[in-house]
mmCIF file as Biopython writes it, N, C-alpha, C and O atoms, coordinates in Angstrom:
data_model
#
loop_
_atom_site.group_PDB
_atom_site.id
_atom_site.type_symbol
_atom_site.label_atom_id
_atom_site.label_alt_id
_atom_site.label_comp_id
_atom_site.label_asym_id
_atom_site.label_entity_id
_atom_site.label_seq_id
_atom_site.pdbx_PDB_ins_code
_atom_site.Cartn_x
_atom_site.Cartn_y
_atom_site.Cartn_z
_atom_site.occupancy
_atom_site.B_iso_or_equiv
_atom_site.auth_seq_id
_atom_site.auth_asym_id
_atom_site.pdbx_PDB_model_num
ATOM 1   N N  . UNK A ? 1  ? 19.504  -19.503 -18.724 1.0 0.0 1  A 1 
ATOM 2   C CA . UNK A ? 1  ? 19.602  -19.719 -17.270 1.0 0.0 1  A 1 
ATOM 3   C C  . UNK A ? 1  ? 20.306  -18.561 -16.576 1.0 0.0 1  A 1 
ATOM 4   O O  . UNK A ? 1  ? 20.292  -18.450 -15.350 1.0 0.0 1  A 1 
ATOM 5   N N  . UNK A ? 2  ? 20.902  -17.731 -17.357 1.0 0.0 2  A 1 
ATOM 6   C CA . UNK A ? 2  ? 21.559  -16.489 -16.904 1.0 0.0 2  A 1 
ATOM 7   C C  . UNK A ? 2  ? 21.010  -15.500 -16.523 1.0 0.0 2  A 1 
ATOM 8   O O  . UNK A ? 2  ? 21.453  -14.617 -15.789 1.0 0.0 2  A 1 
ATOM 9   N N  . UNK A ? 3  ? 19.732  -15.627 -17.142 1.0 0.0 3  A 1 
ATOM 10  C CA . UNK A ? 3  ? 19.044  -14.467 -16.327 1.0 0.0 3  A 1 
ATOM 11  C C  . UNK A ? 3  ? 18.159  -14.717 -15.194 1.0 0.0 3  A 1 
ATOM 12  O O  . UNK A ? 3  ? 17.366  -13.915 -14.701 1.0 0.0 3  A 1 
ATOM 13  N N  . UNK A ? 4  ? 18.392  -15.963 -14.825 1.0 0.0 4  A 1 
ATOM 14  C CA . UNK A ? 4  ? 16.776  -15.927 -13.834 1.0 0.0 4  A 1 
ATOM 15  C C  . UNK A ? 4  ? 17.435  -15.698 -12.730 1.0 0.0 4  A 1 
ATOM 16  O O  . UNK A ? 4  ? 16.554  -15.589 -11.877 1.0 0.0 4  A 1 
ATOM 17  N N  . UNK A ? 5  ? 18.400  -15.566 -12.255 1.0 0.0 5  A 1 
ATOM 18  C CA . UNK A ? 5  ? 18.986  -14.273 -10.849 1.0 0.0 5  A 1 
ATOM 19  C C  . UNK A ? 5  ? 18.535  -13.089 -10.731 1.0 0.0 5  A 1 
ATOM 20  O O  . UNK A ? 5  ? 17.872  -12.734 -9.757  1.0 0.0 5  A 1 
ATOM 21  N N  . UNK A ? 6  ? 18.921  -12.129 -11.972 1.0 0.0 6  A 1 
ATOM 22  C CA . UNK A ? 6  ? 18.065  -11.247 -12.729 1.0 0.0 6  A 1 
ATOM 23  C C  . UNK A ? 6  ? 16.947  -11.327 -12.491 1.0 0.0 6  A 1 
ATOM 24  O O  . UNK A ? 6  ? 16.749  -11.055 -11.307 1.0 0.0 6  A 1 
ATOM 25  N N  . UNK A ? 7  ? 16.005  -11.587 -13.060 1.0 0.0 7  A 1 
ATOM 26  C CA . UNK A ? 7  ? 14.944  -11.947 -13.015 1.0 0.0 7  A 1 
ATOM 27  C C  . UNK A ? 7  ? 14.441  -11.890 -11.791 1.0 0.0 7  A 1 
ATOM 28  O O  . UNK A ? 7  ? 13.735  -10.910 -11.553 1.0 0.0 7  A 1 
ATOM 29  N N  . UNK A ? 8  ? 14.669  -12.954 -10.636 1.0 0.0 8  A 1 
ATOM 30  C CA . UNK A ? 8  ? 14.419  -13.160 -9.048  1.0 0.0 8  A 1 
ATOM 31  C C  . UNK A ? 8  ? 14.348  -11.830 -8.736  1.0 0.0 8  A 1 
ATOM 32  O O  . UNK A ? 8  ? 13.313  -11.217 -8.478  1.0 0.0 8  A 1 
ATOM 33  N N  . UNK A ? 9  ? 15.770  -11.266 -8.770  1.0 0.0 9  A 1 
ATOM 34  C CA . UNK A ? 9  ? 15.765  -10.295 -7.906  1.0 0.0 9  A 1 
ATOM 35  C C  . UNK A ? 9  ? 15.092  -9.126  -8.272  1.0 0.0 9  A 1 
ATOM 36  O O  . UNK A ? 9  ? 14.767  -8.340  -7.382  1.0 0.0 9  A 1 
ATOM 37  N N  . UNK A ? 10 ? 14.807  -8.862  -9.553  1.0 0.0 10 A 1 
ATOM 38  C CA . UNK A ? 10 ? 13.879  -7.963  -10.179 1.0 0.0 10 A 1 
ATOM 39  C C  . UNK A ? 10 ? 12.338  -7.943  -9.532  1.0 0.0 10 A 1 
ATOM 40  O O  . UNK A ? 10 ? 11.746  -6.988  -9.029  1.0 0.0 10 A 1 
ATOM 41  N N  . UNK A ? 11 ? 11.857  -9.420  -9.728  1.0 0.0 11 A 1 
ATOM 42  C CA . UNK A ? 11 ? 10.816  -9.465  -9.144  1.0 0.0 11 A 1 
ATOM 43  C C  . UNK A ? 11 ? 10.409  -9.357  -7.567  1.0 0.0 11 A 1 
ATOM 44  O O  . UNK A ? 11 ? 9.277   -9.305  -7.087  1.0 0.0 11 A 1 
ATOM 45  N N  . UNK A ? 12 ? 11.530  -9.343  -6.981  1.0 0.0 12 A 1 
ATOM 46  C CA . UNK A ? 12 ? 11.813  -9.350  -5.421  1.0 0.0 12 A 1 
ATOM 47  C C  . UNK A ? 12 ? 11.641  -7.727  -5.444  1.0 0.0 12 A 1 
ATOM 48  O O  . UNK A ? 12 ? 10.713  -7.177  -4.851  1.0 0.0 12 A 1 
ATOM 49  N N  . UNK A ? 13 ? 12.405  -7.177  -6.019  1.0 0.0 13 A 1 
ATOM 50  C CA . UNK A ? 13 ? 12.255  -5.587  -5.728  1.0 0.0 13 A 1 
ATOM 51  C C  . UNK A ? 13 ? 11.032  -4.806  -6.290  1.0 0.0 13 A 1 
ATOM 52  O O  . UNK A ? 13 ? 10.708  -3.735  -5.778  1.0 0.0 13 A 1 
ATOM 53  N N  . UNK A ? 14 ? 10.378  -5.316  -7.301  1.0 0.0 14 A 1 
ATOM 54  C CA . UNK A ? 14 ? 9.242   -5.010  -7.016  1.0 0.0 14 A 1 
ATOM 55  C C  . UNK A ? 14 ? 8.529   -5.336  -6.277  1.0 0.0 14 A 1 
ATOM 56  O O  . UNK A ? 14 ? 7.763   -4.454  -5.889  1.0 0.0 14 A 1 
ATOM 57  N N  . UNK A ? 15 ? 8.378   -6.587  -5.732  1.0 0.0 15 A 1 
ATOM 58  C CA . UNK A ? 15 ? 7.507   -6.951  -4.170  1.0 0.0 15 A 1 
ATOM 59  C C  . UNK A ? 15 ? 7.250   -5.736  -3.369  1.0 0.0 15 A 1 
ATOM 60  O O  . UNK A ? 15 ? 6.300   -4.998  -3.108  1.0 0.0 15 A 1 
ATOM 61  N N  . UNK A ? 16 ? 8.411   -5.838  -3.111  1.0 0.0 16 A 1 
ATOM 62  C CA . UNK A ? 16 ? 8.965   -4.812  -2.044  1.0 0.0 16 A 1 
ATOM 63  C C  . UNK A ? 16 ? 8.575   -3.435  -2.305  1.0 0.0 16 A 1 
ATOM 64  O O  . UNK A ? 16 ? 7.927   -2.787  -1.484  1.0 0.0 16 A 1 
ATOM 65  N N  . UNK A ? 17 ? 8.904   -3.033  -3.277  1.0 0.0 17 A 1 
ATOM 66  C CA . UNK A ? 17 ? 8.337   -1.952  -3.828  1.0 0.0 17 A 1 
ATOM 67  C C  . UNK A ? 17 ? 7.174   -1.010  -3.885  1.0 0.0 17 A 1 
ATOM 68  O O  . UNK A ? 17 ? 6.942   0.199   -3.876  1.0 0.0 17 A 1 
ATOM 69  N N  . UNK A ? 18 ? 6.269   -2.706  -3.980  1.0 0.0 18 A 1 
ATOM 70  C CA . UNK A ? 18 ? 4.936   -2.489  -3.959  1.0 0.0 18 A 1 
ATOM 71  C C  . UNK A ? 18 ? 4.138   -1.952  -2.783  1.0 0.0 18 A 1 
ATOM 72  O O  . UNK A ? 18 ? 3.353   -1.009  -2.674  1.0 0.0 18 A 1 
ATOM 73  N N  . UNK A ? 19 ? 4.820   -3.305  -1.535  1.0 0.0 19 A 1 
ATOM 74  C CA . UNK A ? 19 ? 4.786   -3.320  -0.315  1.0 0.0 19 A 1 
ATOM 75  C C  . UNK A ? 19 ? 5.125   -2.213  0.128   1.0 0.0 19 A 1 
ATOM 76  O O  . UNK A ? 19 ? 4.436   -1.923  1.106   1.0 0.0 19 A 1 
ATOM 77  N N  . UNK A ? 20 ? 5.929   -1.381  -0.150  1.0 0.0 20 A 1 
ATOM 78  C CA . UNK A ? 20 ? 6.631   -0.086  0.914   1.0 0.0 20 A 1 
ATOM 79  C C  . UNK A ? 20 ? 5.431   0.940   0.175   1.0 0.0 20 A 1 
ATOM 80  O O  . UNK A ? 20 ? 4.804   1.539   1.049   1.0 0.0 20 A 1 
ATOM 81  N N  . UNK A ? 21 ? 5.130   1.160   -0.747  1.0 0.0 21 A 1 
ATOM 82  C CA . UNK A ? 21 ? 4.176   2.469   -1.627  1.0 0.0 21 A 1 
ATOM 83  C C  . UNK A ? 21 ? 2.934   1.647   -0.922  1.0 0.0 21 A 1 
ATOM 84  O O  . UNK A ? 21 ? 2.667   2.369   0.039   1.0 0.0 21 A 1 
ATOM 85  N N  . UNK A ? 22 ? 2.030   0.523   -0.881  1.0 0.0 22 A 1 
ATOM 86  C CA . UNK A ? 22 ? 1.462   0.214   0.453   1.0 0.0 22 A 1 
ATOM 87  C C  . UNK A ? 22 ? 1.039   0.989   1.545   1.0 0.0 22 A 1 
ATOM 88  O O  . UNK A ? 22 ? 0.038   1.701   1.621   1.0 0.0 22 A 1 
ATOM 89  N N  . UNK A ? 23 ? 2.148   0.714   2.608   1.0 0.0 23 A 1 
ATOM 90  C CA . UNK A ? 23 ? 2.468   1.198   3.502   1.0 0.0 23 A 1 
ATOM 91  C C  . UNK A ? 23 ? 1.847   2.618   3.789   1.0 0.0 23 A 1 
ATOM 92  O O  . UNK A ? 23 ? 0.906   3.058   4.450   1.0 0.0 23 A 1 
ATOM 93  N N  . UNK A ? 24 ? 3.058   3.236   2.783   1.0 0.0 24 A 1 
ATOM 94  C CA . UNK A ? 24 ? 2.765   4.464   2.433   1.0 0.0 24 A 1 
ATOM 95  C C  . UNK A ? 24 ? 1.546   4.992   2.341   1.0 0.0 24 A 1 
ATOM 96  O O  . UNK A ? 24 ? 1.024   5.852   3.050   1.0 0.0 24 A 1 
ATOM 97  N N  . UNK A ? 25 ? 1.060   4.325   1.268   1.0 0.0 25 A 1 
ATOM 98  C CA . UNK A ? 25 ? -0.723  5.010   1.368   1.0 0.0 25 A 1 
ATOM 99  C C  . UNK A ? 25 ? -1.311  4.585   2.488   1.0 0.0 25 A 1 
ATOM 100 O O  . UNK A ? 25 ? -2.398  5.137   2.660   1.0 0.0 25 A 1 
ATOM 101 N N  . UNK A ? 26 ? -1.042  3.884   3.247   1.0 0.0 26 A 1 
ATOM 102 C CA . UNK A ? 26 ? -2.206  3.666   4.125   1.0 0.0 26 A 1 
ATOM 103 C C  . UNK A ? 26 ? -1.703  4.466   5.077   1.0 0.0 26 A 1 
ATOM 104 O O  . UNK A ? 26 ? -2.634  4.897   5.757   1.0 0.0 26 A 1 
ATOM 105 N N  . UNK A ? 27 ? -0.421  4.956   5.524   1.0 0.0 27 A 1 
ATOM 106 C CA . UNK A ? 27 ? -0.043  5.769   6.192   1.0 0.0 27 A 1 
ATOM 107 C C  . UNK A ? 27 ? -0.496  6.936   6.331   1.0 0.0 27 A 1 
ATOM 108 O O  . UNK A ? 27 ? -0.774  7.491   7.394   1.0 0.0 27 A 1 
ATOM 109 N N  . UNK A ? 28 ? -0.642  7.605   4.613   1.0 0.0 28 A 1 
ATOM 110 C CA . UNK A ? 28 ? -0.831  8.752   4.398   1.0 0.0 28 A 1 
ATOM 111 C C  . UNK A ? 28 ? -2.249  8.985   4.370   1.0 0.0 28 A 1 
ATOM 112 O O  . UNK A ? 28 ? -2.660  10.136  4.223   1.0 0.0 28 A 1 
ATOM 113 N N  . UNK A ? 29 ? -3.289  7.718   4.535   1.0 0.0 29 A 1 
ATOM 114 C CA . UNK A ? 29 ? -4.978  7.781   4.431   1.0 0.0 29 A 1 
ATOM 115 C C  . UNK A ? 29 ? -5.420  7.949   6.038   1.0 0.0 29 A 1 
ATOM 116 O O  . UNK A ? 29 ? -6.476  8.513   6.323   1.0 0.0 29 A 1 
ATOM 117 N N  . UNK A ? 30 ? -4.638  7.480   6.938   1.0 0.0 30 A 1 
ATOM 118 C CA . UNK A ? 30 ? -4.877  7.724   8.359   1.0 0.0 30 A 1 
ATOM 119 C C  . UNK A ? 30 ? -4.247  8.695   8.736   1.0 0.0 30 A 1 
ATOM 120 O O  . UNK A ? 30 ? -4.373  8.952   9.933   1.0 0.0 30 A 1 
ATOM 121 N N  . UNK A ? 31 ? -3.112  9.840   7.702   1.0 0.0 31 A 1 
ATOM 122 C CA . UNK A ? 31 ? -2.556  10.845  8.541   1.0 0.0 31 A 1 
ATOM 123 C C  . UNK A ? 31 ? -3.794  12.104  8.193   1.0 0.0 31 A 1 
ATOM 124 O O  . UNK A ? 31 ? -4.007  13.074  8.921   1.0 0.0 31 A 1 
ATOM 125 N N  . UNK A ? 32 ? -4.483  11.805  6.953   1.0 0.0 32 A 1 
ATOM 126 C CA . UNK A ? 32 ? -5.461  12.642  6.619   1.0 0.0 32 A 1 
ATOM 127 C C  . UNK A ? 32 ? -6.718  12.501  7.114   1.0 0.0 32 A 1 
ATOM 128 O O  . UNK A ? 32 ? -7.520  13.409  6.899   1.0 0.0 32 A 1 
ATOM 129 N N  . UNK A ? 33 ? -7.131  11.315  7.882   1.0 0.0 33 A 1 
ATOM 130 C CA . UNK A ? 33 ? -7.977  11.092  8.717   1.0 0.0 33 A 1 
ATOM 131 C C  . UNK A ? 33 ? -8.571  11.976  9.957   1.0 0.0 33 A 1 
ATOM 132 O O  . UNK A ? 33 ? -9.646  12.187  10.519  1.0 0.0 33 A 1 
ATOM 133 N N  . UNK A ? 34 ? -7.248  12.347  10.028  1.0 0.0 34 A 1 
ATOM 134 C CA . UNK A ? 34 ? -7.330  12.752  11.374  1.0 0.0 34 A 1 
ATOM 135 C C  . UNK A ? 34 ? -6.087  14.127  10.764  1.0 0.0 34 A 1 
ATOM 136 O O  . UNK A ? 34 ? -4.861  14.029  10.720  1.0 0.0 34 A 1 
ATOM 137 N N  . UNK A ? 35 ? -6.792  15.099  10.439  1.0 0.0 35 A 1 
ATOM 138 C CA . UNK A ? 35 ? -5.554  16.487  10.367  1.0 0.0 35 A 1 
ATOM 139 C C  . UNK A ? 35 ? -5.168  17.320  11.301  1.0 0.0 35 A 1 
ATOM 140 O O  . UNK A ? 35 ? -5.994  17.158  12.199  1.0 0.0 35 A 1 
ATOM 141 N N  . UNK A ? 36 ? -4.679  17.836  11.517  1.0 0.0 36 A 1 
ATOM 142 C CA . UNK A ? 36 ? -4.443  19.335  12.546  1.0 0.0 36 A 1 
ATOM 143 C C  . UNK A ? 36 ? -5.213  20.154  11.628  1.0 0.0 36 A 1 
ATOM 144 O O  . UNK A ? 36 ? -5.592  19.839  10.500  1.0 0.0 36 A 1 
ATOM 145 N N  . UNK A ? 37 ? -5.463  21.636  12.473  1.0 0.0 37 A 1 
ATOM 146 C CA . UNK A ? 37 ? -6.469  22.345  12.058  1.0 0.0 37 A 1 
ATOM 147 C C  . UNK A ? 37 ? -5.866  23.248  10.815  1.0 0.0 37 A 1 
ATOM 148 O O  . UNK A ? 37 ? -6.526  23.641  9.853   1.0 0.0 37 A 1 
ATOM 149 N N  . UNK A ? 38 ? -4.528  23.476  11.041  1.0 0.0 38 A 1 
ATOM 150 C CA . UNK A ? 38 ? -3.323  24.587  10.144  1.0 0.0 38 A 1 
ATOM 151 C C  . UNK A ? 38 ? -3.297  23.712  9.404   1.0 0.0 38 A 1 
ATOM 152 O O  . UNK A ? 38 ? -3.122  24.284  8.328   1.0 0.0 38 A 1 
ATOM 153 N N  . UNK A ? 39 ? -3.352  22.653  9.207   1.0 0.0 39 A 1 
ATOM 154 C CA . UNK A ? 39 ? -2.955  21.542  8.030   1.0 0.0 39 A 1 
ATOM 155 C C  . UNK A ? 39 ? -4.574  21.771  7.204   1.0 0.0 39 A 1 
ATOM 156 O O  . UNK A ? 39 ? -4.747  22.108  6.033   1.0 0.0 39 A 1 
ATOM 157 N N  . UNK A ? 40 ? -5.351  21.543  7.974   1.0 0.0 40 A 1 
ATOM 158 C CA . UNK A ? 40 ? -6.907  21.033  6.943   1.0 0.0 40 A 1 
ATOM 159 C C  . UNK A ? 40 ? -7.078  22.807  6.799   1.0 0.0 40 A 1 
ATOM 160 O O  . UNK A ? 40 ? -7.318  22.744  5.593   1.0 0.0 40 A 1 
ATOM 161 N N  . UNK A ? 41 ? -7.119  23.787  6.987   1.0 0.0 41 A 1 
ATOM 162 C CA . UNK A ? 41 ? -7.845  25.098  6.576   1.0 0.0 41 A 1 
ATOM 163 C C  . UNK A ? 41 ? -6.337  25.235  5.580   1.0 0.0 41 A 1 
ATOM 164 O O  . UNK A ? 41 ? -6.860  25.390  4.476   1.0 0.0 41 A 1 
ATOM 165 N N  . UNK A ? 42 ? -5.365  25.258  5.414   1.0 0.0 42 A 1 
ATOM 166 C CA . UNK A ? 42 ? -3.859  25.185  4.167   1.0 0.0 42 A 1 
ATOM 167 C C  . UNK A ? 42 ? -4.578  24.408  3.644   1.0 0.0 42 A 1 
ATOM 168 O O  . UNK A ? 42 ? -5.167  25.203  2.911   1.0 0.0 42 A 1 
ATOM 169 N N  . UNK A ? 43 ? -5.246  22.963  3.310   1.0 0.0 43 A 1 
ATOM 170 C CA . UNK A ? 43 ? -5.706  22.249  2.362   1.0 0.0 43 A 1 
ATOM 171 C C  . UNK A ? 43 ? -6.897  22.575  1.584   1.0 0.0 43 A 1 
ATOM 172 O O  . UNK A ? 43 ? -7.041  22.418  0.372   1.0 0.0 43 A 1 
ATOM 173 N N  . UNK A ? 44 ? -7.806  23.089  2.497   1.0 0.0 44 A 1 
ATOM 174 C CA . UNK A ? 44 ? -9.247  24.152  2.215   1.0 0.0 44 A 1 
ATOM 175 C C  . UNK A ? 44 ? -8.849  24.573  1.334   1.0 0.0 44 A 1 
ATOM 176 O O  . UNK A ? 44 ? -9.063  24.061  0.235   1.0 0.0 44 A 1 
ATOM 177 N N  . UNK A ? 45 ? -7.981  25.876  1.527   1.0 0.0 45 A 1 
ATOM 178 C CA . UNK A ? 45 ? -7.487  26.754  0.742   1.0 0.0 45 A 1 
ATOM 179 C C  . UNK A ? 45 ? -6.869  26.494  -0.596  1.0 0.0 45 A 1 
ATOM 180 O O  . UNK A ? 45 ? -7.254  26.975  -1.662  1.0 0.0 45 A 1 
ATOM 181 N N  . UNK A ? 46 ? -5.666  25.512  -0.376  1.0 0.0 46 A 1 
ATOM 182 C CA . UNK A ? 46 ? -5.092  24.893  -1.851  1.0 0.0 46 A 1 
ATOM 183 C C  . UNK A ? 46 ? -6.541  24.431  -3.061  1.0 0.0 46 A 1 
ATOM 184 O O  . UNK A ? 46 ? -6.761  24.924  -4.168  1.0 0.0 46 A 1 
ATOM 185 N N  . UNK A ? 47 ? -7.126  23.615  -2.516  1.0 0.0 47 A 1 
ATOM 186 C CA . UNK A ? 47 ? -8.482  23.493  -2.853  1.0 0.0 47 A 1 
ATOM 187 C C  . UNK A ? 47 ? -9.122  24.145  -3.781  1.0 0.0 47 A 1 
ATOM 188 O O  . UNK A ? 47 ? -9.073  24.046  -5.007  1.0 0.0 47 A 1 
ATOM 189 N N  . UNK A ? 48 ? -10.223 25.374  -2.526  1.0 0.0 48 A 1 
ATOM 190 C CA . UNK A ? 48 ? -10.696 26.708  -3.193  1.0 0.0 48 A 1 
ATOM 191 C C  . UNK A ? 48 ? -9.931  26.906  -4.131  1.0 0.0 48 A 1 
ATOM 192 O O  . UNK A ? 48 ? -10.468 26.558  -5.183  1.0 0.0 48 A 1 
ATOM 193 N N  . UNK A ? 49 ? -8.471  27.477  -4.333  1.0 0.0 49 A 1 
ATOM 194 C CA . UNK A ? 49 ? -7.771  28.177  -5.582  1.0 0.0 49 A 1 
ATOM 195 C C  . UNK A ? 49 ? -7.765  27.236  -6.752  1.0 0.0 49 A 1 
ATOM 196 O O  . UNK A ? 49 ? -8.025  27.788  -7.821  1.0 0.0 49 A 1 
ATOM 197 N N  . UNK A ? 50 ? -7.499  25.769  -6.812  1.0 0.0 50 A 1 
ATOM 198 C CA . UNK A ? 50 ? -7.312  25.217  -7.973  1.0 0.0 50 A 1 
ATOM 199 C C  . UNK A ? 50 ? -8.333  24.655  -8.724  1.0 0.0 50 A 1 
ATOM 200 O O  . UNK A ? 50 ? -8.164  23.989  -9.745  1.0 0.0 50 A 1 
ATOM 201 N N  . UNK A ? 51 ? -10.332 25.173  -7.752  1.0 0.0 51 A 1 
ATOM 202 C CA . UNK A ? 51 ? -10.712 24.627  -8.384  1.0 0.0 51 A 1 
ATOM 203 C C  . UNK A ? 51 ? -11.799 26.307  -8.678  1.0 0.0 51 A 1 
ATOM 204 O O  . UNK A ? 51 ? -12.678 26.330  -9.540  1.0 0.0 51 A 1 
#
């Protein structure tokens, strides 16, 4: 019975966890949606070289 505090809150922070990296991507799928032009021709470029 000692651990299921433990436990709770373990599983609580991964919730959360999950939820915030979430966020995140969907944040980061609509910031690439829509780029500035210095941002997408720097990404072009990274691109071209690594492939």
């Amino acid at each position: 019975m000692e651990a299921l505090p433990f436990l709770l809150l373990f599983t609580s922070s991964l919730i959360y966890l999950s939820n915030s990296i979430r966020k995140f991507n969907t944040w980061g799928s609509l910031h690439t949606k829509q780029p500035r032009e210095p941002f997408k021709s720097t990404n072009f470029e990274h691109n071209t070289r690594t492939n």
